[in-house]
Biotite code that builds the C-alpha atoms (Angstrom):
import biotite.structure as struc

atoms = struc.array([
    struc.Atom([51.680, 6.637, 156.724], chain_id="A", res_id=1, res_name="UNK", atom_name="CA", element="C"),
    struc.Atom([53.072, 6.487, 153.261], chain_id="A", res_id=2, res_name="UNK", atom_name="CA", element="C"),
    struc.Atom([53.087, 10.180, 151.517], chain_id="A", res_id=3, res_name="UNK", atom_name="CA", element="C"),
    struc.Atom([50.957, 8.715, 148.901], chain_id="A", res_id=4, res_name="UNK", atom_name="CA", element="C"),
    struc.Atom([48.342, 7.207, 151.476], chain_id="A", res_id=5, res_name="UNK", atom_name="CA", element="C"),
    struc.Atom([45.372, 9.319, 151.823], chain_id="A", res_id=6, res_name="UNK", atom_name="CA", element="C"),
    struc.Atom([44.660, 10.151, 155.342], chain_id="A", res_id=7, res_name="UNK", atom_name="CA", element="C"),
    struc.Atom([40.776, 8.114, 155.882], chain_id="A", res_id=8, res_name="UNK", atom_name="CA", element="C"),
    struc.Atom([38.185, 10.958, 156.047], chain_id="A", res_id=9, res_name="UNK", atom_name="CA", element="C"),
    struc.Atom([34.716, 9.138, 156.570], chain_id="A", res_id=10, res_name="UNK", atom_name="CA", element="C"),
    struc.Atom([32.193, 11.687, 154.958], chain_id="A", res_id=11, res_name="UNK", atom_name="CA", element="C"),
    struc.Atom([34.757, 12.592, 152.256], chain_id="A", res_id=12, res_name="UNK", atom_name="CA", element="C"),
    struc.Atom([35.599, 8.750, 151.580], chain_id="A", res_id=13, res_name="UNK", atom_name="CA", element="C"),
    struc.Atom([31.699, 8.270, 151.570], chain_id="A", res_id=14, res_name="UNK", atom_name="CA", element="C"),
    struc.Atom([30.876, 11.062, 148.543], chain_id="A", res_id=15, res_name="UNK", atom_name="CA", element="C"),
    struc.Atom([33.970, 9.975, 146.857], chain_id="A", res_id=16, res_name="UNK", atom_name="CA", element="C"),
    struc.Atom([32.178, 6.334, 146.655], chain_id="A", res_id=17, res_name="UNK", atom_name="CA", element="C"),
    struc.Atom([28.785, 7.415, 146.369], chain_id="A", res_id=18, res_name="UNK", atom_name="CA", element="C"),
    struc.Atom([30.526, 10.050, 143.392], chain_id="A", res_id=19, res_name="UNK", atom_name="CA", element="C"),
    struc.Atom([32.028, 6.969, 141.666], chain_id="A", res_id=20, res_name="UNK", atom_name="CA", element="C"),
    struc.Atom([28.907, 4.708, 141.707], chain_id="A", res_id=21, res_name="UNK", atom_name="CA", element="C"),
    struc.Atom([26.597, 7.668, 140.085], chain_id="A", res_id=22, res_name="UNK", atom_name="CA", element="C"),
    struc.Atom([29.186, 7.359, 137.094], chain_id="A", res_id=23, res_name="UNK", atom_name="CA", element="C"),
    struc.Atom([28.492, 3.360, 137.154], chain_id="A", res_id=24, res_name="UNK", atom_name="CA", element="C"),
    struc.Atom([24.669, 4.215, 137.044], chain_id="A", res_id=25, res_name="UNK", atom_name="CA", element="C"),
    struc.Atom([25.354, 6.548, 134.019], chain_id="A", res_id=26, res_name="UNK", atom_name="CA", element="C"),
    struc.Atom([27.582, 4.262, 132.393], chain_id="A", res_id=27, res_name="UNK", atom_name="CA", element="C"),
    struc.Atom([24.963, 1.696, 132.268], chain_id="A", res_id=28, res_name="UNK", atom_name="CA", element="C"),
    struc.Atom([22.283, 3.935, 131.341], chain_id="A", res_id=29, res_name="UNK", atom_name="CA", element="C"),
    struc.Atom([24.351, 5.140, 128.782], chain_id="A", res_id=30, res_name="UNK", atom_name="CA", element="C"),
    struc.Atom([24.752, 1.126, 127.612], chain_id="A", res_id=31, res_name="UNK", atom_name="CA", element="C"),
    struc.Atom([21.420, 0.085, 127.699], chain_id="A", res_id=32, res_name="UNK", atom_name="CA", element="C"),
    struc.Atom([20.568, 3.689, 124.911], chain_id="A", res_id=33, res_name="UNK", atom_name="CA", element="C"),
    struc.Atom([23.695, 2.369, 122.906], chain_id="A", res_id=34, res_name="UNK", atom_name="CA", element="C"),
    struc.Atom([26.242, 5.245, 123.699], chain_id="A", res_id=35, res_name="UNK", atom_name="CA", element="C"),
    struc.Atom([29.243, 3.122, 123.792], chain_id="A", res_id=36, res_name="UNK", atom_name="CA", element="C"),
    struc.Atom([31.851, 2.457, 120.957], chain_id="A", res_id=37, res_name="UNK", atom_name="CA", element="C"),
    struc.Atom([32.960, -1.091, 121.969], chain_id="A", res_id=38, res_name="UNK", atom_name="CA", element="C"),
    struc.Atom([36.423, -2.632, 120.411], chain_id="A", res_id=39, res_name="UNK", atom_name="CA", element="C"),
    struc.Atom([37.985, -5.867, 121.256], chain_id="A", res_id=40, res_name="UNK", atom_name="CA", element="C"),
    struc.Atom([41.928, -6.705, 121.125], chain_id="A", res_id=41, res_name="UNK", atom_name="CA", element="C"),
    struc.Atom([42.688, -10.098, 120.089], chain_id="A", res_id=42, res_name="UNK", atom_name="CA", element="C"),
    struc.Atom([46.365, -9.411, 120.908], chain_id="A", res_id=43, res_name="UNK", atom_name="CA", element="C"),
    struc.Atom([46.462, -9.042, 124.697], chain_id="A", res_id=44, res_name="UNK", atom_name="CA", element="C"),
    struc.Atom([49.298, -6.896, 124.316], chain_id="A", res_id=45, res_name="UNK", atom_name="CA", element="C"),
    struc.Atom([48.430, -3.754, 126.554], chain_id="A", res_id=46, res_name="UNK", atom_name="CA", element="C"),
    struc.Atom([47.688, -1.781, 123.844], chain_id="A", res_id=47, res_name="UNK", atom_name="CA", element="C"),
    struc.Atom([44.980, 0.367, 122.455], chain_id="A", res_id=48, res_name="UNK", atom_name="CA", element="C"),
    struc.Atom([44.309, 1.102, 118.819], chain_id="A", res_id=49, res_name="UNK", atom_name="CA", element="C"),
    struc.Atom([42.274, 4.258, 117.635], chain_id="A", res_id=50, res_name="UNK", atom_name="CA", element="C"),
    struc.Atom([40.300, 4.124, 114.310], chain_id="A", res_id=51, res_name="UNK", atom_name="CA", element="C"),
    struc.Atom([40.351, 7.511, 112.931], chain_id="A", res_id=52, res_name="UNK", atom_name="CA", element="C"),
    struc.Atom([39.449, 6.608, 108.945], chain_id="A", res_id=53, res_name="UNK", atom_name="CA", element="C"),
    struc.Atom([38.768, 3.935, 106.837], chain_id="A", res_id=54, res_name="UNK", atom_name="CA", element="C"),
    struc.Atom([38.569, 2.956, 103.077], chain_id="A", res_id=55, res_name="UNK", atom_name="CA", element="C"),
    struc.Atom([35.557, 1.089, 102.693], chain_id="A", res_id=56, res_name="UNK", atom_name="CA", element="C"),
    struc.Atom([35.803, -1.076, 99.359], chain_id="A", res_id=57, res_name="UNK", atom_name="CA", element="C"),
    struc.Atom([38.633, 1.102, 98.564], chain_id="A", res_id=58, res_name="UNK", atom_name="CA", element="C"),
    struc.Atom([36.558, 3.784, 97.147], chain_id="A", res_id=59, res_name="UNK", atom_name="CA", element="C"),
    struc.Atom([38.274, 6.928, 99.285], chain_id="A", res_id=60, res_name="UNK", atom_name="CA", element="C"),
    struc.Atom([39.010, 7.606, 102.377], chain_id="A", res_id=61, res_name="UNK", atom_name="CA", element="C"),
    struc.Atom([36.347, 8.778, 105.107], chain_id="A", res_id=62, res_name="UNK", atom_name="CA", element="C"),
    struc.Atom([36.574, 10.159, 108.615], chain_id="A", res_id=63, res_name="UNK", atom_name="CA", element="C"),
    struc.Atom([35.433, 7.136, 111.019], chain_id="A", res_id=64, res_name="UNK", atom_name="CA", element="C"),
    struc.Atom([35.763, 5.755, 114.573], chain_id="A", res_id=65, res_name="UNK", atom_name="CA", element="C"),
    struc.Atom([36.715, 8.687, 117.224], chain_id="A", res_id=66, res_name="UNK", atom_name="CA", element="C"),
    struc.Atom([36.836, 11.200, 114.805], chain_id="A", res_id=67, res_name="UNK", atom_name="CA", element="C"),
    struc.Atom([32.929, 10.544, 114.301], chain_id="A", res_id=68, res_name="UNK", atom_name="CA", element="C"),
    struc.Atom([31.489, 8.308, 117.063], chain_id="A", res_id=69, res_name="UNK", atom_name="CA", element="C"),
    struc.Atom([28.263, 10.313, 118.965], chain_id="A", res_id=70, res_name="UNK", atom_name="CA", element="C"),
    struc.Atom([29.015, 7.396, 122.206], chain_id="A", res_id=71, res_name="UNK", atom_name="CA", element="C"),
    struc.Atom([29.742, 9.048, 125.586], chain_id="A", res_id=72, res_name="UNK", atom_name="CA", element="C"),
    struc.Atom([31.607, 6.134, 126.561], chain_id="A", res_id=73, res_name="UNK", atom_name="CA", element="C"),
    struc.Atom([34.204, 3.820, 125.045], chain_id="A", res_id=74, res_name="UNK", atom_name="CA", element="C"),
    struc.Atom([35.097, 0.689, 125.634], chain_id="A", res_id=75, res_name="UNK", atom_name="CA", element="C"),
    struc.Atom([38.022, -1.344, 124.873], chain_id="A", res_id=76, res_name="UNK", atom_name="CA", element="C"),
    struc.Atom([38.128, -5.147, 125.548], chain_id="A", res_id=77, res_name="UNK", atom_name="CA", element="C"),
    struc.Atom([41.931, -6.418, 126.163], chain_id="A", res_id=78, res_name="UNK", atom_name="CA", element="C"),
    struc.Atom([40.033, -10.589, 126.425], chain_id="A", res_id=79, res_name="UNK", atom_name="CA", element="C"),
    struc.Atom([37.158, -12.161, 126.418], chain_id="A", res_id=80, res_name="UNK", atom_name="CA", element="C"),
    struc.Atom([37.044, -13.178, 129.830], chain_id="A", res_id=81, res_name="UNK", atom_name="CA", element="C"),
    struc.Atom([35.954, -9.877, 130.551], chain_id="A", res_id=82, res_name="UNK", atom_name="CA", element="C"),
    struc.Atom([38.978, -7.499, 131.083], chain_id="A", res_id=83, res_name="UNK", atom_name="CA", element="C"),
    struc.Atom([38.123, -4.272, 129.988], chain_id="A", res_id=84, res_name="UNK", atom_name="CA", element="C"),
    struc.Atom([38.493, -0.354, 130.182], chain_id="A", res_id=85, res_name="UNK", atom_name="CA", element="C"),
    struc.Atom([35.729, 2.075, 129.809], chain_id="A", res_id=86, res_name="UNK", atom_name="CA", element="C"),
    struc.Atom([36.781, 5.387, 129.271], chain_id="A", res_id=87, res_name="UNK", atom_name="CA", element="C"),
    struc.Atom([34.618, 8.218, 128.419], chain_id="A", res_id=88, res_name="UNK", atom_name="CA", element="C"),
    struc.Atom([35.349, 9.416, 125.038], chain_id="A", res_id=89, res_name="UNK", atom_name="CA", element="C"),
    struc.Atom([35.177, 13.401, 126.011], chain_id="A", res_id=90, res_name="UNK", atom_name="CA", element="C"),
    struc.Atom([38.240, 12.294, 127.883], chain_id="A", res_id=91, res_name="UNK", atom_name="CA", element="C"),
    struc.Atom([40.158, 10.665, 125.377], chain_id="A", res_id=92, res_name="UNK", atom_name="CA", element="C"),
    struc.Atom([39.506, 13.324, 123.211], chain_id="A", res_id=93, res_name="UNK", atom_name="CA", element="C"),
    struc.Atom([41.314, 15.396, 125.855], chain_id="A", res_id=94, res_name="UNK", atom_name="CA", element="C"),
    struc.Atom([44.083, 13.463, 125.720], chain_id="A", res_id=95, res_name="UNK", atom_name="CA", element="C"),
    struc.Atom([44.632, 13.378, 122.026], chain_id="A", res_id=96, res_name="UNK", atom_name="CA", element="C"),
    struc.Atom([43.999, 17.369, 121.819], chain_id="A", res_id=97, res_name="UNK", atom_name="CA", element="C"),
    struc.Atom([47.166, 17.715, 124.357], chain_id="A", res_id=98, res_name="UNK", atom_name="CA", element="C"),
    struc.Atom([49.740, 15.762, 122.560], chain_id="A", res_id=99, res_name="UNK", atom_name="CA", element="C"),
    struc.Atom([49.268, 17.131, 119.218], chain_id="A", res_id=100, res_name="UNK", atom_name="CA", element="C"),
    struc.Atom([52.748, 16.116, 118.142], chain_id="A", res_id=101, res_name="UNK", atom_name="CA", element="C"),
    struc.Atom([51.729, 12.379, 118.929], chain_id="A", res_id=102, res_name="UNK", atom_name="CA", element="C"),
    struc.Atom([48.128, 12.204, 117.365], chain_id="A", res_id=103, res_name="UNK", atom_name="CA", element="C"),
    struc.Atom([48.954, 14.241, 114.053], chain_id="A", res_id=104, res_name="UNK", atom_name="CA", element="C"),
    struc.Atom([48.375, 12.721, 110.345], chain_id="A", res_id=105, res_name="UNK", atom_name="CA", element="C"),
    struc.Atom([52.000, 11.676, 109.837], chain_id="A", res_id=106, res_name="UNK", atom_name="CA", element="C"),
    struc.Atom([51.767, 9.374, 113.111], chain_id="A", res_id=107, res_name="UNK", atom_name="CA", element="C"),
    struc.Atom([48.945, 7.827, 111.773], chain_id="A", res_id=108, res_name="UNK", atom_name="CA", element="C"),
    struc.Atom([49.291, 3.696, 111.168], chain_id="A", res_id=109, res_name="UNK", atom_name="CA", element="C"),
    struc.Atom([47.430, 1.120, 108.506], chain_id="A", res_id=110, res_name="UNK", atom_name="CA", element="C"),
    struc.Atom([44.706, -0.635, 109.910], chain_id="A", res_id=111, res_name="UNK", atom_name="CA", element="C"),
    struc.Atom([44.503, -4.003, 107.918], chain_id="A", res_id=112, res_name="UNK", atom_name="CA", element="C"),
    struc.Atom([45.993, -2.474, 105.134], chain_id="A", res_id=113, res_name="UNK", atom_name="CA", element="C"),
    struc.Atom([45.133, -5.188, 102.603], chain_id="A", res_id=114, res_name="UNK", atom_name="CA", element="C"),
    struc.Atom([41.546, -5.755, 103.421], chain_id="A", res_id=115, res_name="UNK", atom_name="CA", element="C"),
    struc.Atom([38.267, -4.787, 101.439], chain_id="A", res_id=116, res_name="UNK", atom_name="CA", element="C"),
    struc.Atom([37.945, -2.278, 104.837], chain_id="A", res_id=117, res_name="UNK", atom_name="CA", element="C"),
    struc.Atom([41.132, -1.007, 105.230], chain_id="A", res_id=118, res_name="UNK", atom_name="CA", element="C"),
    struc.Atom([41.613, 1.834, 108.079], chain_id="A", res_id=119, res_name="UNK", atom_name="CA", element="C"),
    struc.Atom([44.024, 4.041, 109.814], chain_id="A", res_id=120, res_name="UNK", atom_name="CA", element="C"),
    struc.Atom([44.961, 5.278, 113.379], chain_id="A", res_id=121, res_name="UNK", atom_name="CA", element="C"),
    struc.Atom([46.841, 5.499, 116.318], chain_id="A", res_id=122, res_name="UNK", atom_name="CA", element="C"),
    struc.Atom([47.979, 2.867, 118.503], chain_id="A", res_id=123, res_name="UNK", atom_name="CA", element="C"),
    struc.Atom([48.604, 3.829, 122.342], chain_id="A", res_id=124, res_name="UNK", atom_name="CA", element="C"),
    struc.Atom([51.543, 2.217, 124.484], chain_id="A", res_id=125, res_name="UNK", atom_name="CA", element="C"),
    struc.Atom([50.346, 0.978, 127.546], chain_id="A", res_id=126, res_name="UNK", atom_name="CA", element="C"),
    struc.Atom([52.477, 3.806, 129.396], chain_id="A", res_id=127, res_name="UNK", atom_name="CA", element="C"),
    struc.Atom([50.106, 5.970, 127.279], chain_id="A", res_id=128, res_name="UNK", atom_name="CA", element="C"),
    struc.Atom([47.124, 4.067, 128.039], chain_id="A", res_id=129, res_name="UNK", atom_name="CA", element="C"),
    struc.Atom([47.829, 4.721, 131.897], chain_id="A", res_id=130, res_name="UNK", atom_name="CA", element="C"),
    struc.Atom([48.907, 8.006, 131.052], chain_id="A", res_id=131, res_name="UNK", atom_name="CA", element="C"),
    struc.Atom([45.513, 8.815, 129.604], chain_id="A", res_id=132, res_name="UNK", atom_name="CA", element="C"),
    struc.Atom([43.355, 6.819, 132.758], chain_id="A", res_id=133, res_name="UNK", atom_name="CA", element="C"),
    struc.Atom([45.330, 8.535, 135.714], chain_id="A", res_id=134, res_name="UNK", atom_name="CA", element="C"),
    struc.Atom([47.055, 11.827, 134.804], chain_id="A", res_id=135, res_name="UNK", atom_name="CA", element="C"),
    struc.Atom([44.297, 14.771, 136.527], chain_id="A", res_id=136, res_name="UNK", atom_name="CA", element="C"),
    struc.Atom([45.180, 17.088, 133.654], chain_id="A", res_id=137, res_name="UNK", atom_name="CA", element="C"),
    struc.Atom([42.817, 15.180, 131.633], chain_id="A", res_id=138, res_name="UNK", atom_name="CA", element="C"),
    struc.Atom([39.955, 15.747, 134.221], chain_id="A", res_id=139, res_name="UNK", atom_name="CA", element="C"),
    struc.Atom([36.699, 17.287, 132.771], chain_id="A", res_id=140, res_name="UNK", atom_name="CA", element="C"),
    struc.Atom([37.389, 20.709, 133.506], chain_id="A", res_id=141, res_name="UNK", atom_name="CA", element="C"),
    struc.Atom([35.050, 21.499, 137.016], chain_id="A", res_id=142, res_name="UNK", atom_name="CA", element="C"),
])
């Protein structure tokens, strides 16, 4: 056995599934009462970008995307074909709160900078992305 195998535990492998389907259910309950922020990538480079304001008809600039979404859950579509991640936003919330020298107002990038919508963000590497999916200390706290 590999040290990062997990020894097979039958009734421990069983609530771990029946755990992760439960958050499927709620996902999709969550879906069908329109709790999800949904963004598509038409860049398919790995990346994630993060609206956090926007300048609608260039008339000042207002708090928008995670900074004011209500969805539990948000979704971010790398293609079409149906390769996505759905992350809940409480978590990604998480992560932003612990790297404050990351996701700070000087970090922040332009958004379409040139349109009648223009907005402003963050854009995660995909080492952050993965960061943000797997790393336990972003775990709702138990």
């Amino acid at each position: 056995m590999r040290e990062y195998d997990i020894p097979p535990n039958f009734l421990k492998d069983l609530q771990h599934g029946e755990n992760g389907e439960q958050i499927i259910r709620d996902f999709l309950n969550d879906a069908n009462s329109g709790s999800i922020e949904i963004k598509t990538d038409r860049y398919r480079n790995g990346r994630i970008a993060i609206e956090t304001d926007q300048n609608p008809r260039n008339e000042g600039w207002k708090k928008s995307g995670i900074n004011i979404t209500t969805a539990k859950w948000w979704v971010y579509q790398y293609h079409l074909d149906g390769t996505f991640l759905m992350i809940k936003t409480a978590r990604m919330k998480r992560y932003m709160r612990a790297h404050p020298e990351r996701f700070n107002e000087k970090n922040k990038q332009n958004f379409a900078p040139k349109s009648d919508n223009p907005a402003k963000g963050f854009i995660l590497e995909q080492h952050e992305v993965m960061d943000m999916m797997l790393n336990p200390k972003y775990d709702q706290p138990q």
